[in-house]
C-alpha positions in Angstrom: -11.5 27.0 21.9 -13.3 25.9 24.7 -12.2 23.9 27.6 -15.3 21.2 26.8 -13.9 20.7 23.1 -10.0 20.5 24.4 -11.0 17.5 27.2 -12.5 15.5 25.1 -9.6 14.0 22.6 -6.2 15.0 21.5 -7.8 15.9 17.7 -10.8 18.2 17.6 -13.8 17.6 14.9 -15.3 20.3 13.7 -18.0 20.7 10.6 -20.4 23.2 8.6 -23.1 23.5 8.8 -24.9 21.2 6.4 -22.4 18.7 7.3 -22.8 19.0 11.2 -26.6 18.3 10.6 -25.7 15.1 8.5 -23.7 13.6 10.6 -25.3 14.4 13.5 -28.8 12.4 12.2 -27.0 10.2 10.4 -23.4 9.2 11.1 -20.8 9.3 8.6 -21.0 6.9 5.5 -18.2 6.7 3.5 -20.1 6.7 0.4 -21.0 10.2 1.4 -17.9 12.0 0.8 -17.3 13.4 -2.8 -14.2 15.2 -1.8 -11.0 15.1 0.4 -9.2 18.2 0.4 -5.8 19.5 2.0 -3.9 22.4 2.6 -0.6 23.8 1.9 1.7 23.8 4.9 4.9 22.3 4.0 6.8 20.3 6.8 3.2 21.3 8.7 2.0 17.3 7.2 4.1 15.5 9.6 1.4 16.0 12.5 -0.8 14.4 9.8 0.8 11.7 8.5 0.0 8.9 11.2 -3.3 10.7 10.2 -3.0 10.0 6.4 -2.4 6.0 7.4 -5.6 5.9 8.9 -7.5 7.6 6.1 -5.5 4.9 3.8 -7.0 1.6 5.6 -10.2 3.1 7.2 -11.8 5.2 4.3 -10.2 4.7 1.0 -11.2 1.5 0.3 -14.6 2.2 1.0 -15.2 5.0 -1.0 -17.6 5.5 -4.4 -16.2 6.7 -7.1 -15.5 9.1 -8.2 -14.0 11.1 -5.0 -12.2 14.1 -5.9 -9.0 15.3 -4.0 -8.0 18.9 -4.3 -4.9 19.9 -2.8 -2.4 22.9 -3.0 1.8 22.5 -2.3 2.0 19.9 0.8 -1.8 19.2 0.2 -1.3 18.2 -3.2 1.8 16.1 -2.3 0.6 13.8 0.0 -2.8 13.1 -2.1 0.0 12.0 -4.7 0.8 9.3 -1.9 -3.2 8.8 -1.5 -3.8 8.2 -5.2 -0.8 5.4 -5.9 -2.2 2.0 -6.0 -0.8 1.4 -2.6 -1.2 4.1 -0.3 0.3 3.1 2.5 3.8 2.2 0.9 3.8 6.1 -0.8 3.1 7.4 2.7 6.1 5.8 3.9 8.5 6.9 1.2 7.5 10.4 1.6 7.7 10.8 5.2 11.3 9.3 5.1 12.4 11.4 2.5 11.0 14.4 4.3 12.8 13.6 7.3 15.8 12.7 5.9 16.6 15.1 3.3 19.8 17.1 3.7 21.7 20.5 2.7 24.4 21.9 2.6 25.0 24.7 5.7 23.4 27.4 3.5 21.6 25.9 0.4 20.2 27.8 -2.4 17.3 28.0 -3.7 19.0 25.5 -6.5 20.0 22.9 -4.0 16.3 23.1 -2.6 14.6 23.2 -6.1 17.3 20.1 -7.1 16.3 18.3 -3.3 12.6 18.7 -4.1 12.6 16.9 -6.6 14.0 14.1 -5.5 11.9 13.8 -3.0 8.7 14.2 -5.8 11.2 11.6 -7.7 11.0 9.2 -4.8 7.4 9.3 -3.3 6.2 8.8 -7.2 8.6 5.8 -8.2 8.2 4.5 -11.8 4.5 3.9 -12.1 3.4 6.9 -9.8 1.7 9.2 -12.2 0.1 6.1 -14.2 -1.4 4.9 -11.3 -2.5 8.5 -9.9 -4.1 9.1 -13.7 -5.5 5.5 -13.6 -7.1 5.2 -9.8 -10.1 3.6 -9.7 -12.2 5.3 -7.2 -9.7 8.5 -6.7 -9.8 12.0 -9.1 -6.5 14.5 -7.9 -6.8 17.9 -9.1 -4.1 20.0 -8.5 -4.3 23.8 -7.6 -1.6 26.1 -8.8 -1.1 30.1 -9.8 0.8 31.6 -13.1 2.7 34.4 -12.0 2.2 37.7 -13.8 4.1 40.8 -13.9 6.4 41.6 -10.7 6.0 37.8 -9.8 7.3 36.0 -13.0 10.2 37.1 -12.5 13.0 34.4 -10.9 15.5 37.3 -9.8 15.5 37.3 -6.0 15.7 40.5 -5.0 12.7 42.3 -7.8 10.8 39.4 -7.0 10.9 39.7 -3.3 10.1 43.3 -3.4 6.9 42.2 -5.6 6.0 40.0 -3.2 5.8 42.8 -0.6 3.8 44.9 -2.5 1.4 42.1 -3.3 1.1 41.6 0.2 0.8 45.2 0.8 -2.3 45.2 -1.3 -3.7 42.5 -0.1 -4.4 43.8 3.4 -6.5 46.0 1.7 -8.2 43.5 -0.9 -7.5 39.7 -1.4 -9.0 40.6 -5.1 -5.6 42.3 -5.7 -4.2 38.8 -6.0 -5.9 38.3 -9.1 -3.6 41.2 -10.8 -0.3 39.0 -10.1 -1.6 35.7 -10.3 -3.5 33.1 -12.2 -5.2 30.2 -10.8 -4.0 26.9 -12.6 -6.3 23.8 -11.7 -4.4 20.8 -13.9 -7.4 18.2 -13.1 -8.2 14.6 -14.1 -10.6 14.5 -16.8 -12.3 11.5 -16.0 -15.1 13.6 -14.0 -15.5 17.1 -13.2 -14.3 18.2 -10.1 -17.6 20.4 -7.7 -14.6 23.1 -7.6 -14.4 23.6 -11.2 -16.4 26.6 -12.2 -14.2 28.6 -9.6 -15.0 32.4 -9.7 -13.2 35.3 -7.8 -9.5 35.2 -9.7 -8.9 34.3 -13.3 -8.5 30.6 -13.6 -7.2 27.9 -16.7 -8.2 24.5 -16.5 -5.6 22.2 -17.5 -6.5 18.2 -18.4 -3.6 16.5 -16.1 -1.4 14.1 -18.0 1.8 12.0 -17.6 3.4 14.5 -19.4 2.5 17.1 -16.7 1.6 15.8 -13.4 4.9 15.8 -11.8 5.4 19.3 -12.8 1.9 20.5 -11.5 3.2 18.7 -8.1 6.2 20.9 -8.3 5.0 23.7 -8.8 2.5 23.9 -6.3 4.8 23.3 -3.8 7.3 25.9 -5.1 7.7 28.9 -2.6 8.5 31.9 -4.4 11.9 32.9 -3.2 12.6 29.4 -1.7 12.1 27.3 -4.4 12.1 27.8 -8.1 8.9 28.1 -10.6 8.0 25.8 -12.8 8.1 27.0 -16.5 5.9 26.4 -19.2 4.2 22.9 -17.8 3.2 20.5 -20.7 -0.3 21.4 -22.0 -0.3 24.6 -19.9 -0.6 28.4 -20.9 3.3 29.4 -20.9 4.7 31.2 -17.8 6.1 30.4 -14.5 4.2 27.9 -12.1 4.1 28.5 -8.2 3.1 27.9 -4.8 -1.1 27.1 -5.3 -1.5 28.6 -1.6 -0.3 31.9 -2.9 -4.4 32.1 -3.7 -5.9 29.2 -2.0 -3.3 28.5 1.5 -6.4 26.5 2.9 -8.7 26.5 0.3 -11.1 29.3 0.9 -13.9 28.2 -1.9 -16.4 25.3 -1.6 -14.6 21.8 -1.3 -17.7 19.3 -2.4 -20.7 19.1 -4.3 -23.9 20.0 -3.1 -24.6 16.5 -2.2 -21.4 15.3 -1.0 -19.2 15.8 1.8 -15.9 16.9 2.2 -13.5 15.7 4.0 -10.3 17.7 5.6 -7.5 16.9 7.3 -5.8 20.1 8.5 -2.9 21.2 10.9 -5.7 23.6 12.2 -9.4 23.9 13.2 -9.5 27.3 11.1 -9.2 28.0 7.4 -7.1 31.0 6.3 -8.1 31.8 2.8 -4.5 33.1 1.4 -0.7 33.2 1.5 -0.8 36.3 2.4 -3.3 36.1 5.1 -1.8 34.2 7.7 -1.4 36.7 10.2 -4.4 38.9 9.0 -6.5 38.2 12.1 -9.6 39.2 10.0 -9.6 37.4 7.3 -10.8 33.7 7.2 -13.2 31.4 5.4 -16.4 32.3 4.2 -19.0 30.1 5.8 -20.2 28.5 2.4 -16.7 27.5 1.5 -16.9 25.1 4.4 -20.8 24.3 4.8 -20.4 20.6 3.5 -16.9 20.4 5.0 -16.2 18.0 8.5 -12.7 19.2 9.6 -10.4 17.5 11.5 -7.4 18.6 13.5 -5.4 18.5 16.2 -6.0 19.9 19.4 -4.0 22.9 20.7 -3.5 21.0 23.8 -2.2 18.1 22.1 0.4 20.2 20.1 1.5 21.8 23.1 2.5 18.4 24.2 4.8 18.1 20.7 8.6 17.8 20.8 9.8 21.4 20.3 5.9 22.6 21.9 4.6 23.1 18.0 3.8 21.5 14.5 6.9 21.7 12.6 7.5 24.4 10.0 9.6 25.7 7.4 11.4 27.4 10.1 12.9 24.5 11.6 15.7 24.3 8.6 17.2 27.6 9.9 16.5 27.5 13.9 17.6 23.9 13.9 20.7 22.2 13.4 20.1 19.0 11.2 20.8 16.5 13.6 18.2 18.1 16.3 15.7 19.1 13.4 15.3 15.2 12.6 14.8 14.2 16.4 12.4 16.6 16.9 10.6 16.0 13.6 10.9 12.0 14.5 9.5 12.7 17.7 6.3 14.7 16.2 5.8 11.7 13.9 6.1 9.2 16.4 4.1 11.4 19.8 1.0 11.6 16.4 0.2 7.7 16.7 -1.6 9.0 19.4 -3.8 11.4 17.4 -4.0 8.1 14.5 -5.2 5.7 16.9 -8.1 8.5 18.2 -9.2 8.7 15.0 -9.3 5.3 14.6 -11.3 5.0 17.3 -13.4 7.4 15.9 -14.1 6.3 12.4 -14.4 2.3 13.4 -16.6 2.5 16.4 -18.4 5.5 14.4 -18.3 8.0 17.0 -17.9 11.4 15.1 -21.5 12.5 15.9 -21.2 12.4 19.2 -17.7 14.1 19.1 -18.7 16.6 16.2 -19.3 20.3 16.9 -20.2 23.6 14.6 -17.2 24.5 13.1 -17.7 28.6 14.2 -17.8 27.3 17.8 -14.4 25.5 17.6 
């Protein structure tokens, strides 16, 4: 990144390149964007949260319907909050659950499967999934994967030495993928989503009901290894659910419809297409997937700046002990008002042309 792009702001705004012409001529409207999207990243959302809150007073009530979210595991999770008839509230439930959940000195995957849900449990409440199904303005469409062969299984050790030879292959191919896996889009049925002819890997489209939206939630979200599947979801082709980033991490495919815009919240001003290909340093995005897309992340000097010097991760449950994991994790949360009110600044004195760049030069 270059030094111009880091001294300007703690968050960096980046855009394809239909986008970055758009905005640059004509500002950003919020009747304008047709999508929001988000990635998986687990405990990744808590340097987006403060980010979230602004989205919640500053864009959602603005937009024309219908706007389509698409999200995989952590992506999917927090559009659950976005979708709820108050916003705000579900933010706040999930981001204290989050920080405060709790395990026992070495959990299971039970415990963490059993946790989870809980958490899903408590960010949903009683009239969640009516309310998500129901949204005015709002369409979620969840990514997930079926497992096939080596991956169905739930015993740890054959299905960890899949997983290495599904990784194996992909280094060679990320069309490999589509031998083990299945993308699952459970949508709402209200409007078609712009991502819903998907090609590349084999794909069912499922119509998203009470009956099956907290299980789609789960399941996107379940790590292989970490967490359990989800089996047989209501309405679904049998088989075991997981982790939608296994395929689509960050959501390699085009976000919005041709004359829309997307927009992205992201941990990152990059897009890594797969699970698998997070430390391929060769593989990312392809430019169409992101052509209609404005990005916005935080800057790598502002993270450096972070309790703990990075964006939290699934790592902190074993490198931390609890009580230092939630002060670090409170501390992220609380140092990212600074990135909320930026944006802020941003979206109400309509300042992201001038702050906007090609997203290949970020």
């Amino acid at each position: 990144m270059s030094r111009r792009l880091e001294t300007q702001g703690s968050l960096v705004f980046s855009a394809g390149g239909s986008a970055y012409r758009e905005i640059r001529e004509n500002g950003l409207a919020p009747h304008r964007i047709g999508t929001l999207a988000g990635a998986s990243g687990g405990a990744k959302w808590l340097v987006l949260s403060q980010l979230d809150r602004v989205i919640a007073r500053q864009i959602l009530p603005k937009l024309s319907s219908p706007v389509h979210t698409i999200g995989t595991s952590i992506g999917a999770w927090r559009f659950a909050c976005y979708c709820q008839a108050d916003p705000l509230a579900a933010i706040d439930r999930f981001e204290q659950a989050y920080l405060d959940q709790t395990y026992t000195e070495k959990p299971g995957r039970e415990e963490v499967s059993a946790r989870t849900a809980e958490i899903l449990d408590h960010v949903l409440g009683e009239n969640g999934a009516t309310e998500i199904l129901e949204h005015p303005s709002l369409r979620m469409h969840i990514m997930t994967v079926r497992s096939r062969n080596v991956t169905a299984t739930e015993q740890p050790f054959a299905l960890a030495a899949g997983l290495i030879g599904v990784a194996t292959l992909n280094m060679a191919s990320r069309r490999s993928l589509g031998a083990f896996f299945d993308r699952v889009l459970f949508h709402d049925s209200r409007d078609e989503p712009p991502f819903y002819g998907l090609n590349g890997f084999p794909m069912t489209r499922v119509t998203m009901t009470e009956q099956n939206l907290r299980d789609a939630i789960l399941a996107t979200g379940a790590i292989p290894v970490v967490l359990n599947g989800v089996r047989d979801i209501h309405g679904a082709p049998p088989g075991m659910y997981r982790d939608g980033g296994i395929i689509d991490y960050h959501l390699d495919f085009p976000h919005s419809a041709a004359d829309k815009l997307a927009l992205y919240l992201h941990f990152y001003n990059f897009i890594k297409p797969g699970w698998f290909d997070k430390r391929l340093p060769w593989r990312y995005a392809q430019p169409e997937s992101v052509d209609r897309t404005i990005l916005i992340s935080p800057s790598p000097a502002f993270v450096a700046r972070l309790p703990n010097g990075k964006i939290p991760d699934r790592r902190d449950f074993v490198k931390l002990e609890r009580a230092e994991r939630v002060r670090i994790w409170r501390g992220v949360v609380s140092a990212c008002q600074e990135i909320a009110d930026e944006l802020e600044e941003v979206l109400v004195q309509d300042k992201l042309a001038e702050r906007l760049r090609p997203l290949a030069e970020s």
